[in-house]
C-alpha positions as CSV (number, residue, x, y, z in Angstrom):
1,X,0.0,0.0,0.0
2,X,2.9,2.1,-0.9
3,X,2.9,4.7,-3.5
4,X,0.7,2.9,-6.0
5,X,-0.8,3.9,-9.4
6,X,-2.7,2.7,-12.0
7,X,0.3,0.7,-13.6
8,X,1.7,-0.7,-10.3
9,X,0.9,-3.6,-8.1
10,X,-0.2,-4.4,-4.9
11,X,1.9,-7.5,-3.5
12,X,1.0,-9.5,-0.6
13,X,3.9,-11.4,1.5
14,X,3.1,-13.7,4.4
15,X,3.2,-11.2,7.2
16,X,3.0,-8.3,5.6
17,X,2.1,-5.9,2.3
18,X,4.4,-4.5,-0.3
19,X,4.2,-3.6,-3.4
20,X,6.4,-4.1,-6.6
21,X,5.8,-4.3,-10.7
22,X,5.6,-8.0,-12.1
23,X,6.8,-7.4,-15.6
24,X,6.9,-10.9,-17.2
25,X,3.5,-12.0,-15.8
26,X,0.2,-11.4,-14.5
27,X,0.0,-9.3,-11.2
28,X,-1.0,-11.0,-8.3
29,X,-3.4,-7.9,-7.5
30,X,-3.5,-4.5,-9.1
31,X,-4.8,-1.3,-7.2
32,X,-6.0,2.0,-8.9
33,X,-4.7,4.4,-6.1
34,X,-2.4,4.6,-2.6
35,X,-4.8,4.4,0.2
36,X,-2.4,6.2,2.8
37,X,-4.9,5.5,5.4
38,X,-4.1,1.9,5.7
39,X,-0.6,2.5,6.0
40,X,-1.3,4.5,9.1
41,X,-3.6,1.5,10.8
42,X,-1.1,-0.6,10.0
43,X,1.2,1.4,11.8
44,X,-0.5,1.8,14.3
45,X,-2.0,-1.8,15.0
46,X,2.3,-2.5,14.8
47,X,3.0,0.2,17.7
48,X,0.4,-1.3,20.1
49,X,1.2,-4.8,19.5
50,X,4.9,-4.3,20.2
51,X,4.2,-2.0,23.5
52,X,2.3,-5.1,24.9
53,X,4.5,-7.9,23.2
54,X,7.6,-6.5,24.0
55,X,7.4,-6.2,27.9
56,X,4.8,-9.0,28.1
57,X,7.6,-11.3,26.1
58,X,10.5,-9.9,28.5
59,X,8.5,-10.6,32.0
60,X,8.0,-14.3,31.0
61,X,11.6,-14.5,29.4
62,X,12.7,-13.1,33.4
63,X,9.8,-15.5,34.7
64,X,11.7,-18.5,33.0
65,X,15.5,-17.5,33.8
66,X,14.9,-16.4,37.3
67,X,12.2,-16.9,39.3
68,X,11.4,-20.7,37.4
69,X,14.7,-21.6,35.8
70,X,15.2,-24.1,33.6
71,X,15.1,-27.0,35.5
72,X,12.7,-29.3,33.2
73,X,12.7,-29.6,29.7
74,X,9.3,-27.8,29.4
75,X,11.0,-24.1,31.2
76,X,13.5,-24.6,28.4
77,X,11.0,-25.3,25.0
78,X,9.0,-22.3,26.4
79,X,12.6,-19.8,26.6
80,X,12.9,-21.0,23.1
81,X,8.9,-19.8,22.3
82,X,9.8,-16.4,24.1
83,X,13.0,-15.9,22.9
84,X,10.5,-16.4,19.1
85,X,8.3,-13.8,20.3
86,X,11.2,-11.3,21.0
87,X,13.0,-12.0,17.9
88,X,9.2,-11.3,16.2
89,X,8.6,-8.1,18.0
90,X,11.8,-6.4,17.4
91,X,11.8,-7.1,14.0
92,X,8.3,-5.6,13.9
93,X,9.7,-1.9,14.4
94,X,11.6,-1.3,11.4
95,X,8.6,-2.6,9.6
96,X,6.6,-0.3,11.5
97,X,8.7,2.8,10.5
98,X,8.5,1.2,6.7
99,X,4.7,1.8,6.8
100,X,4.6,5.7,7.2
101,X,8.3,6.7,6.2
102,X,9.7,4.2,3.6
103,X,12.8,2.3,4.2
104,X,15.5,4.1,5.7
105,X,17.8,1.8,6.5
106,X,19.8,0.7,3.9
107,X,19.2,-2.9,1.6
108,X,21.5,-5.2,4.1
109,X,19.1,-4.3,6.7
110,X,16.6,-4.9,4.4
111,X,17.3,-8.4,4.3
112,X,18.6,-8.9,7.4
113,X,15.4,-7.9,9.2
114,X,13.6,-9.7,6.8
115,X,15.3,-12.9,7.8
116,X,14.7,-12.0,11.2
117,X,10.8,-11.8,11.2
118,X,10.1,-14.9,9.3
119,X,12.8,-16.5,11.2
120,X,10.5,-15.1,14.3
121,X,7.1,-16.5,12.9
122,X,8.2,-19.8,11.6
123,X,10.1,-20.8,15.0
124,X,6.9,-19.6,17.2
125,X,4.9,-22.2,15.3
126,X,7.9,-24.8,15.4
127,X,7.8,-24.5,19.1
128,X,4.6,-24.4,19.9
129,X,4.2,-27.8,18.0
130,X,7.2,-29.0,19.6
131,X,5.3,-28.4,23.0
132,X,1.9,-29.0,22.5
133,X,4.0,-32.9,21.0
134,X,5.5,-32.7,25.0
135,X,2.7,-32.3,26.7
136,X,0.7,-34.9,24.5
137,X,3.5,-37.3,25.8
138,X,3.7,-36.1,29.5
139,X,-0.6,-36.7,29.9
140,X,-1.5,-39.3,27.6
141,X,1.6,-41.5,28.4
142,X,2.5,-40.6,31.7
143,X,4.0,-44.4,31.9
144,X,6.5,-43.6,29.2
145,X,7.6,-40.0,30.0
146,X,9.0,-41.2,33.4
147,X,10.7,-44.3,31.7
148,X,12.4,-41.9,29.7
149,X,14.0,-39.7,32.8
150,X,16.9,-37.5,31.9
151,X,16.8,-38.8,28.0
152,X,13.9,-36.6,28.0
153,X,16.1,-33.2,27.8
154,X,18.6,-34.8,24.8
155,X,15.5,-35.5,23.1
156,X,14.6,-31.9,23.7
157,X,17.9,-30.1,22.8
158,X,17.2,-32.5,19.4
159,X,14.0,-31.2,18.5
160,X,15.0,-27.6,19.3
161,X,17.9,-27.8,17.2
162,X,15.5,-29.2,14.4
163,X,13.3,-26.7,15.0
164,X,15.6,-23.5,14.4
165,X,16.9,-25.1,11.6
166,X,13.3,-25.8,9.9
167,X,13.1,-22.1,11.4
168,X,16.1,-21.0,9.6
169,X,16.3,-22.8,6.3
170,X,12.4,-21.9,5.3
171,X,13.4,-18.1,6.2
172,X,16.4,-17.5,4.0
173,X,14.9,-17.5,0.7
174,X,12.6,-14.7,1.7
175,X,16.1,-12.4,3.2
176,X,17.3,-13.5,-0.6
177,X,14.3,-12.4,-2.6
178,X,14.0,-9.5,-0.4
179,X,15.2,-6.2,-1.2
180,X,14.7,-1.8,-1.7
181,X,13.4,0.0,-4.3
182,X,12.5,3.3,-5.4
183,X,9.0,4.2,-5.3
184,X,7.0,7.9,-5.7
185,X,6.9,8.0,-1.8
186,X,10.5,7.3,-1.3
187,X,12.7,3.8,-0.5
188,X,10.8,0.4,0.6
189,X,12.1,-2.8,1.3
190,X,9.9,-5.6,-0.7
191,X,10.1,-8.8,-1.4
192,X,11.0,-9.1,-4.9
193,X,10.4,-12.7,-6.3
194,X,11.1,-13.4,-10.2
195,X,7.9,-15.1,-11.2
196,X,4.9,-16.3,-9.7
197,X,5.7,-19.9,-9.6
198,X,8.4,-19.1,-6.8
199,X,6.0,-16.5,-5.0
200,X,3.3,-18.9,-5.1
201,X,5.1,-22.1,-3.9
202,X,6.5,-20.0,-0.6
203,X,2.6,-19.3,-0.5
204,X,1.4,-22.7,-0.2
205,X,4.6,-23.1,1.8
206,X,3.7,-21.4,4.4
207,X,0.0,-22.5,4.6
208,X,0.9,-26.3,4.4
209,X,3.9,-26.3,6.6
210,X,3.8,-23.8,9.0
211,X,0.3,-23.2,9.3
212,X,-2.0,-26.4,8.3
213,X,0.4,-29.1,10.2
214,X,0.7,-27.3,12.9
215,X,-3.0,-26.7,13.1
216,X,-3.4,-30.5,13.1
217,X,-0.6,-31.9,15.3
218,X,-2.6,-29.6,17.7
219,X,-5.5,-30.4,17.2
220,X,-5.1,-34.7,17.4
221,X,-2.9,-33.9,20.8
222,X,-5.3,-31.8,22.7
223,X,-8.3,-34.5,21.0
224,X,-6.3,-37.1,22.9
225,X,-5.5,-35.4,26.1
226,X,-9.3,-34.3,26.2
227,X,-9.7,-38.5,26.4
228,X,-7.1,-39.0,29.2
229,X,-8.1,-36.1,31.4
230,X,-11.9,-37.6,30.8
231,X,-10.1,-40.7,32.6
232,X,-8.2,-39.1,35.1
233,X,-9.4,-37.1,38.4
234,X,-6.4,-35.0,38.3
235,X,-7.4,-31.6,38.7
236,X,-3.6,-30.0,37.6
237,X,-3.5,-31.8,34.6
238,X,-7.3,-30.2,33.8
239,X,-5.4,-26.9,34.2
240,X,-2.4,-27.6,32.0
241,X,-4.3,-28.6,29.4
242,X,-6.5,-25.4,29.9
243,X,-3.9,-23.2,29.3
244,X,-2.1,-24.9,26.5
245,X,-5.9,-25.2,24.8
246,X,-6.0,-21.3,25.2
247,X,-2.4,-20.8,23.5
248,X,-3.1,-23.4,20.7
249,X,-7.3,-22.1,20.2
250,X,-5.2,-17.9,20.1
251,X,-2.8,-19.2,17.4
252,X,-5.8,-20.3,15.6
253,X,-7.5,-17.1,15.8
254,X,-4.2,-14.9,14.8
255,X,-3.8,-17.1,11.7
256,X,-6.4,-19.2,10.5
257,X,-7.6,-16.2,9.0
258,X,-4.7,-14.4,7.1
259,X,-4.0,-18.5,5.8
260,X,-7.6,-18.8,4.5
261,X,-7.2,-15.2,2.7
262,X,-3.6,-16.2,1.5
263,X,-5.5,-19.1,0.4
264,X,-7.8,-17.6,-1.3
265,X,-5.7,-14.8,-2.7
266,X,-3.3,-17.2,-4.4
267,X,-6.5,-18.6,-6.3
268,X,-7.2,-15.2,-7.2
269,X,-3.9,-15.0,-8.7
270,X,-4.6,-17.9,-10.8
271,X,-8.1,-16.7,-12.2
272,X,-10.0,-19.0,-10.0
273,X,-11.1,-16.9,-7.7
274,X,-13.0,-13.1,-7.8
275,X,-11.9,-10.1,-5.3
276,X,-11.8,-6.8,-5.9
277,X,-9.2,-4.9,-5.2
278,X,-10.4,-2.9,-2.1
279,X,-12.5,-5.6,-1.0
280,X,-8.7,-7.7,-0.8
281,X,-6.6,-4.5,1.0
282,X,-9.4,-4.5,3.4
283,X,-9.4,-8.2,4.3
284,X,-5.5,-8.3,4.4
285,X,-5.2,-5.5,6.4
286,X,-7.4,-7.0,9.4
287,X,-5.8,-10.5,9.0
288,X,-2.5,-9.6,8.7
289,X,-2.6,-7.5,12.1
290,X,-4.2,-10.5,13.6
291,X,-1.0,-12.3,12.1
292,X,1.1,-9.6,14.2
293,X,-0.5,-10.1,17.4
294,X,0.5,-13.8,18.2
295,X,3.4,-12.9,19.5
296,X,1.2,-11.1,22.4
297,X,-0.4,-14.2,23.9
298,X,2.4,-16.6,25.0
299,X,2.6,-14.2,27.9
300,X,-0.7,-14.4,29.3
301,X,-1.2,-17.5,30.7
302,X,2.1,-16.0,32.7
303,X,0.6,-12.8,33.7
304,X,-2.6,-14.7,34.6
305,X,-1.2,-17.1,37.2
306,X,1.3,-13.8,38.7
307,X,-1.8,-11.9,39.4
308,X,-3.9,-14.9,41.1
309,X,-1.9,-16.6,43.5
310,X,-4.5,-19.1,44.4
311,X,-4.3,-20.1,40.5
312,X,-0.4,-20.2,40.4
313,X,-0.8,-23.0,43.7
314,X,-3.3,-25.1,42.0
315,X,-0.7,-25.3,38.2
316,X,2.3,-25.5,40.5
317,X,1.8,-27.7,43.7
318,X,3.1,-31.2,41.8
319,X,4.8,-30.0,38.0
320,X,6.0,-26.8,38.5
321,X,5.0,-23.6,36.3
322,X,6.3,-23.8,33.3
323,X,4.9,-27.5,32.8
324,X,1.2,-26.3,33.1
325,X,2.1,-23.5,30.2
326,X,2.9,-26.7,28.1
């Protein structure tokens, strides 16, 4: 939503709009005039969620180092969702300033911060699958977890590792393809794929692995530890699950809908599918800040149990904090 006219394009990334001139095939979308207004709401939607993410994030990361430490292997999968969330909400401030002012940082930033927010996003929803899998194991094999003993935290430094290299490898072709150009409102860093085949497959990328598998491995884990808690009186285990249901049901929310519009928008891009123009900036401008704000909710649960005490004894008198998060 930067600076276009009737010849340019309106591109739309994962997390986040650009746009950029497709000269050797069919624009994605094509808008008829710069709607400055959005780039303000965007802007400001950014601001709040980083002025609750950012001190929310850094209470929990202090929660996990001091006051909890990482004594089980669940404190140290949930410093590796916070340290995500941080990573995210730094990131989030140049792209902030790029709404209203252009690009002002030069094109290795560009790409460098770039990396760092879809390296942000795609280790959040590493991680949170990673723990959701932990906790499935913990409840609905109880048996096996403590047969497993101190194993447990190799075979979590393994899936971690995976994890940030998933996180990693999936987020370098977007610092590559990233880059600044000049536009009629100044300098913007854009993504800047050459066709639509590769634009489309990190698309369906994104929607398919870091989006619809997720959504699923979630899903079949809190289905089965729905059954075991049905079977078990335990009231602390009702609570864990509680909590990581509320963390898993708020990742839904945040990006079910920006996938079913980036869905929908790649049909468009194909002639399948019919959206106007404004009908599309409108959509994408809701679901995208949605997108934003999932790095506000890992903290909550957090914040929740700090300011009820009585809650925090019930989560904590046999498993400790951090386990009942996930």
């Amino acid at each position: 939503m930067h600076g276009e006219t009737s010849h340019e394009v309106f591109n739309i990334s994962y997390d986040y709009d650009f746009n950029y001139t497709y000269e050797e095939y069919y624009p994605l979308v094509t808008l008829e005039e710069e709607n400055f207004s959005f780039r303000i709401i965007n802007a400001i939607c950014c601001s709040l969620i980083i002025c609750i993410s950012l001190p929310g994030n850094s209470f929990l990361l202090w929660v996990v180092l001091k006051k909890v430490g990482l004594s089980s292997s669940a404190d140290c999968l949930l410093l590796h969702l916070t340290v995500s969330d941080l990573i995210f909400t730094f990131t989030l401030v140049p792209w902030t300033v790029n709404h209203i002012w252009g690009w002002i940082f030069g094109n290795l930033a560009c790409k460098l911060f770039t990396w760092c927010i879809f390296l942000g996003l795609y280790s959040y929803m590493m991680f949170l699958t990673v723990m959701t899998v932990h906790r499935y194991v913990a409840v609905v094999y109880p048996v096996f977890a403590s047969s497993v003993g101190n194993r447990s935290r190799i075979y979590m430094h393994i899936s971690s590792a995976v994890a940030w290299l998933i996180s990693v490898g999936f987020s370098l072709p977007e610092m590559i393809f990233s880059g600044t150009v000049d536009g009629p409102d100044g300098v913007f860093c854009v993504p800047n794929y050459n066709s639509m085949f590769v634009e489309l497959f990190g698309y369906f990328t994104q929607i398919i692995l870091f989006f619809l598998l997720p959504f699923l491995v979630i899903v079949f884990c809190h289905t089965r530890m729905g059954f075991a808690i049905l079977q078990s009186r335990i009231r602390s285990r009702n609570h864990a699950v509680c909590v990581i249901l509320s963390i898993a049901v708020g990742f839904f929310i945040c990006w079910a809908p920006y996938n079913i519009f980036l869905f929908l928008f790649s049909l468009r891009s194909l002639g399948i599918f019919v959206l106007r123009e404004s009908v599309l900036e409108v959509i994408y401008c809701i679901t995208h800040v949605l997108a934003y704000s999932h790095c506000c909710l890992n903290p909550l649960p957090c914040m929740v149990l700090q300011c009820f005490p009585v809650l925090w004894f019930f989560l904590s008198h046999d498993n400790g904090f951090v386990n009942f998060h996930f």
